[in-house]
VOPAGU-2260 file (C-alpha; in pm, 1 decimal, decimal comma):
REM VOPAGU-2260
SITE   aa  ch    i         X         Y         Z
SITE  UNK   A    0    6407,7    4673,4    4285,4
SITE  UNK   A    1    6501,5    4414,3    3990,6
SITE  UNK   A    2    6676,7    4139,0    4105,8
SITE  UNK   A    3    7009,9    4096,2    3897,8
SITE  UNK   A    4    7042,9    3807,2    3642,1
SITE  UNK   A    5    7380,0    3709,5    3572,3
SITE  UNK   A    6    7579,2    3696,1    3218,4
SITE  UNK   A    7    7506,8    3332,1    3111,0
SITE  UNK   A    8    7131,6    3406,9    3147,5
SITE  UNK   A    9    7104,1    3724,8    2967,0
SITE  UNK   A   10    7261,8    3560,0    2687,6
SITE  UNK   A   11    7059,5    3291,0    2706,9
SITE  UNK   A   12    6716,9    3542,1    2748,9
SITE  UNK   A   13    6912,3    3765,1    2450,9
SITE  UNK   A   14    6951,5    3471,5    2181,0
SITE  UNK   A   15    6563,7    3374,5    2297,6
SITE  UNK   A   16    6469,7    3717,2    2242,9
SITE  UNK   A   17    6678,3    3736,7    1874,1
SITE  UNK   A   18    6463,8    3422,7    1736,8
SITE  UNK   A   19    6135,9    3636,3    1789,5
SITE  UNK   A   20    6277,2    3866,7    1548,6
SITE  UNK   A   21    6066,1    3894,5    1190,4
SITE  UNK   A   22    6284,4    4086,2     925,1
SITE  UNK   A   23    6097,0    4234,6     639,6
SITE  UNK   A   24    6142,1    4029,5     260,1
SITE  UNK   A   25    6354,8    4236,8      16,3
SITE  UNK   A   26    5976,2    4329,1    -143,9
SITE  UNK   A   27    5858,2    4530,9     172,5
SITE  UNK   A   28    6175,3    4727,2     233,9
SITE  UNK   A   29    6157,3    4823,9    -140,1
SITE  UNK   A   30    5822,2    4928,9     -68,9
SITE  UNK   A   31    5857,5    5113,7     240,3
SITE  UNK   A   32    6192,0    5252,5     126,5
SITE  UNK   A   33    6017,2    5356,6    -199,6
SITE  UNK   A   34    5743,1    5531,0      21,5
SITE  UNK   A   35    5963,2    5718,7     211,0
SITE  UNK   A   36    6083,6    5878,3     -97,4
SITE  UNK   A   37    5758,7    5977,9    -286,4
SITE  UNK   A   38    5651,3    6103,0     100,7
SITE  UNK   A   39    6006,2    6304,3     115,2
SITE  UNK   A   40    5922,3    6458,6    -233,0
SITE  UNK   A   41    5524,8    6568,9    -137,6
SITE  UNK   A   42    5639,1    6719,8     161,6
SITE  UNK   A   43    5968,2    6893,4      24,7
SITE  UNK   A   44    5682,0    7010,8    -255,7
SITE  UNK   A   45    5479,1    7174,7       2,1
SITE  UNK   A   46    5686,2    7335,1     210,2
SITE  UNK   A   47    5848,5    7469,7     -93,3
SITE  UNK   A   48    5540,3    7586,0    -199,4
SITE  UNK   A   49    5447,4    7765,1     111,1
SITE  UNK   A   50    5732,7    7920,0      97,8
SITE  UNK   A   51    5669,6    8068,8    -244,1
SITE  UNK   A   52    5342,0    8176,2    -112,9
SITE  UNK   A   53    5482,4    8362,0     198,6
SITE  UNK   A   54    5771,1    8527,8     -21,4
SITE  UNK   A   55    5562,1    8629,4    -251,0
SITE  UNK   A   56    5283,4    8752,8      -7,1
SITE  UNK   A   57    5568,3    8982,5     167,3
SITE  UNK   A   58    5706,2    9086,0    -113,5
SITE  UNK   A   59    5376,3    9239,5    -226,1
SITE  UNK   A   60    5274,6    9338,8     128,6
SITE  UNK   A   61    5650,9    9501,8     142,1
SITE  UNK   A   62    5626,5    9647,5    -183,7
SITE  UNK   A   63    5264,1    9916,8     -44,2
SITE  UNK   A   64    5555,4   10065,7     206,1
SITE  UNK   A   65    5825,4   10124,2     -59,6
């Protein structure tokens, strides 16, 4: 079982933790962020494309029965 630490140390380990800390420059979140997007819009564009494909595949499988 872990032995307790008390509030002045946790602190202490916290704020030592906190200076380990590398935030990204303003270029890489613009990057990533910008990433995210086009990766958003190729996958919405699939899936929306699939779904064409299956609608349209039913509708012609539908339409031999009716």
């Amino acid at each position: 079982m872990a032995t307790k630490t008390n509030p002045l140390q946790f602190i202490q380990q916290v704020r030592a933790e906190v200076t380990k800390i590398v935030w990204p420059t303003r270029r890489e979140v613009l990057l990533t962020t910008m990433m995210v997007f086009v990766m958003a819009a190729l996958v919405g564009t699939f899936f929306f494309l699939v779904d064409l494909g299956i609608r349209f595949g039913l509708q012609g499988f539908l339409s031999l029965f009716g």
